[in-house]
C-alpha positions as CSV (number, residue, x, y, z in Angstrom):
1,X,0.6,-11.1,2.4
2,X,-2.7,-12.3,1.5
3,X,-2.4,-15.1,-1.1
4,X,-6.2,-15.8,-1.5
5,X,-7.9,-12.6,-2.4
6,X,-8.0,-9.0,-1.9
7,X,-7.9,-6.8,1.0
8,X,-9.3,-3.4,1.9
9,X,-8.7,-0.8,4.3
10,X,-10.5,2.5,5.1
11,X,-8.6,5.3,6.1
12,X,-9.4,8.9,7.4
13,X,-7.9,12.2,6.7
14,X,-7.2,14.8,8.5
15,X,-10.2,16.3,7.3
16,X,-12.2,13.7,8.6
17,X,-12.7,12.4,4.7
18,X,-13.0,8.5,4.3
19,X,-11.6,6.5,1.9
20,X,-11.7,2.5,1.1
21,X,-8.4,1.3,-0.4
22,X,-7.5,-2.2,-1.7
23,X,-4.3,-3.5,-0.7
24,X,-2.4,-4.6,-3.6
25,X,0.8,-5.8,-1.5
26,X,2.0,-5.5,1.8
27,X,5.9,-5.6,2.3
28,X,8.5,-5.3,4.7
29,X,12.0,-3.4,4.3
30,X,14.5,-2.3,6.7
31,X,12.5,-3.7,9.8
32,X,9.2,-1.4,8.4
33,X,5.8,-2.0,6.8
34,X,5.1,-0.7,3.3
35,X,1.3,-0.6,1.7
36,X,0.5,-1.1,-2.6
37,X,-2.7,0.5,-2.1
38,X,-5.2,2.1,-5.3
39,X,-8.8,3.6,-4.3
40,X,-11.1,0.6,-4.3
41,X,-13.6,2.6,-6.8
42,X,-11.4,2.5,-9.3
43,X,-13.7,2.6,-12.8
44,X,-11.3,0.2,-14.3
45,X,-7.7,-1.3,-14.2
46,X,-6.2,1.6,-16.8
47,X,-7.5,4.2,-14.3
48,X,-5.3,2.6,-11.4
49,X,-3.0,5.4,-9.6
50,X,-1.4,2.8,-7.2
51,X,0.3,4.7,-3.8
52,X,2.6,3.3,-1.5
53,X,2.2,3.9,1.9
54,X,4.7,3.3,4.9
55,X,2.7,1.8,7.5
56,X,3.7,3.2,11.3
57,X,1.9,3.6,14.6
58,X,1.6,7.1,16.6
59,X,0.1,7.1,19.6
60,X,-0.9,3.3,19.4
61,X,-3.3,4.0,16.5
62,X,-2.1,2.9,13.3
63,X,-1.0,5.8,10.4
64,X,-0.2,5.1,6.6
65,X,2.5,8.1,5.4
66,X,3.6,8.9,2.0
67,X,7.3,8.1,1.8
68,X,9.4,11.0,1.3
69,X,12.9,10.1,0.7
70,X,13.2,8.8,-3.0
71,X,15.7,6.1,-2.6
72,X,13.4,4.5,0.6
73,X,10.5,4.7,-2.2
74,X,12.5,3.2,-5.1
75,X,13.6,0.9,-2.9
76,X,10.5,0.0,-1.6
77,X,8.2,0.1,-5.1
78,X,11.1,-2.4,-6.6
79,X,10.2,-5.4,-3.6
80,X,6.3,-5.0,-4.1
81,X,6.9,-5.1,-7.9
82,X,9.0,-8.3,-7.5
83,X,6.5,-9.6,-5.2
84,X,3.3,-9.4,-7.3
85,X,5.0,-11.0,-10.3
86,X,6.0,-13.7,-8.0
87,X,2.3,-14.2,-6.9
88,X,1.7,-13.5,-11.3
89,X,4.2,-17.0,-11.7
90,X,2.6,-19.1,-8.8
């Protein structure tokens, strides 16, 4: 994870649609890659929907995917949350 500053990423949808997202945290849980992302345009910090986002590879490009199964997401939202307050205490 990126310890010094913010990161974006620009994504594409199936419709072709681009979007910049700023990585809020990047983790790893049962040998996968998990994204904190919110839409880099945000107006301000109240207006923040933050998504998580598995992070995979299909075809050798690499995919973010919406995480389906609500235990995998708890899971998963519970290890960024711990790790930004960690970054919060350093």
């Amino acid at each position: 994870m990126d310890q010094y500053g913010s990161d974006f990423i620009t994504i594409v949808d199936d419709d072709g649609k681009e979007y910049e997202l700023e990585v809020l945290a990047t983790v790893e849980y049962n040998g996968e890659s998990y994204m904190a992302v919110i839409p880099a345009d945000a107006e301000s910090q109240l207006d923040l929907e933050v998504s998580i986002l598995k992070s995979s590879e299909e075809d050798g490009e690499p995919m973010l995917n919406a995480i389906e199964d609500e235990e995998e997401l708890k899971a998963v939202y519970d290890l960024i949350m711990d790790s930004l307050y960690e970054e919060d205490n350093e």
